[in-house]
C-alpha positions in Angstrom: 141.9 109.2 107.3 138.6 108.0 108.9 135.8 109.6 107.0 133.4 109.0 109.9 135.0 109.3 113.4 131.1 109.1 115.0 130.3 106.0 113.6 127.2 104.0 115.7 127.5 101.3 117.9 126.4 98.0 115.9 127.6 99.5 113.0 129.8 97.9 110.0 132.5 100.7 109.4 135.8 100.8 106.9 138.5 102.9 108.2 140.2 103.4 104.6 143.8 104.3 105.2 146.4 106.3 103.0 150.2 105.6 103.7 152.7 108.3 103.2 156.0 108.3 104.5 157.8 111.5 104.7 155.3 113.0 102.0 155.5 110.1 99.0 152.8 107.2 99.0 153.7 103.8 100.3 153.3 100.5 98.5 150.8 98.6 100.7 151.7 95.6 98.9 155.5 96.1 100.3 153.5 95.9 103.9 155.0 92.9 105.7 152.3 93.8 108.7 149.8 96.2 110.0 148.5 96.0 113.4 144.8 98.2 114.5 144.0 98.7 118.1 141.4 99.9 119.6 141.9 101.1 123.3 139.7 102.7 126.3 140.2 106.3 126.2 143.2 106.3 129.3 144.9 103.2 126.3 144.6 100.7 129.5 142.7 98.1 127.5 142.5 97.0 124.1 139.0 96.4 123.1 139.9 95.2 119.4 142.7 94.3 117.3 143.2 93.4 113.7 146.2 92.1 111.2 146.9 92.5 107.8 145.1 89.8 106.2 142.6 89.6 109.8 140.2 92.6 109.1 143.1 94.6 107.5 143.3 94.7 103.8 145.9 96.6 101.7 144.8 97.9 98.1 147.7 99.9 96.7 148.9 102.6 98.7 145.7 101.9 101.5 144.9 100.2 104.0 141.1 99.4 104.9 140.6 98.6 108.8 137.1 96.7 108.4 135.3 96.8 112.3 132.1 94.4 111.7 129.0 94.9 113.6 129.7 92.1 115.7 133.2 94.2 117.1 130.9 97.0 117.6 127.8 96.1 119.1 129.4 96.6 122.7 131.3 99.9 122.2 129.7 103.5 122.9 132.0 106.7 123.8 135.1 107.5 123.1 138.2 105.3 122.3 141.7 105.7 121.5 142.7 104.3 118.6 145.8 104.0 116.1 147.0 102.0 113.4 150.9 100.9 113.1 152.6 99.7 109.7 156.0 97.0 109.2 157.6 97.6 106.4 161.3 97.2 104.8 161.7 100.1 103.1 160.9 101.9 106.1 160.4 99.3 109.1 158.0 100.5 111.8 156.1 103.6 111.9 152.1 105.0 112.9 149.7 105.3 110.6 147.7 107.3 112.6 146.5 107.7 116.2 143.6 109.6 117.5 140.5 109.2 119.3 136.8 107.9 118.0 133.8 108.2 119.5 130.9 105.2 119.0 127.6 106.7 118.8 125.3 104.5 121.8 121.7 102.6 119.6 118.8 101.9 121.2 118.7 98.3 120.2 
């Protein structure tokens, strides 16, 4: 899933994605939403969200979450975070979910 789950705050990460449902890939063309969140650690507040087509991007059977510097220059610990997929074939259904942990910067 997340190549690097201790990416740095400020940093420009892409959370590349593969869908599977039930062991066979999934079309992410067939997609008719994806929904990111990014939540404090007890999943109280959400400190980011992104859409398909708003940050989210679908190129065959991924997804890429893109977080830009700008959504990351305040976040430093660790965060709860999961992605959810809407689809006909097999309507609604989690990605993933797990926890990531921002690296603090100096400047």
């Amino acid at each position: 899933m997340c190549a690097n789950n201790n990416p740095n705050q400020k940093d420009n990460l892409n959370i590349e994605v593969p869908l599977f449902h039930k062991g066979l890939p999934i079309d992410a063309s067939t997609l008719t939403n994806a929904i990111y969140k990014l939540y404090s650690a007890n999943k109280r507040n959400v400190h980011l969200e992104k859409t398909l087509g708003h940050g989210i991007t679908a190129t065959e059977q991924h997804l890429v979450i893109s977080i830009t510097e700008d959504d990351s220059k305040t976040l430093s610990g660790t965060y709860y975070h999961e992605l959810t997929i809407f689809g006909p074939a097999n309507g609604r259904s989690n990605a993933f979910k797990q926890e990531i942990t921002f690296q603090a910067t100096k400047n």
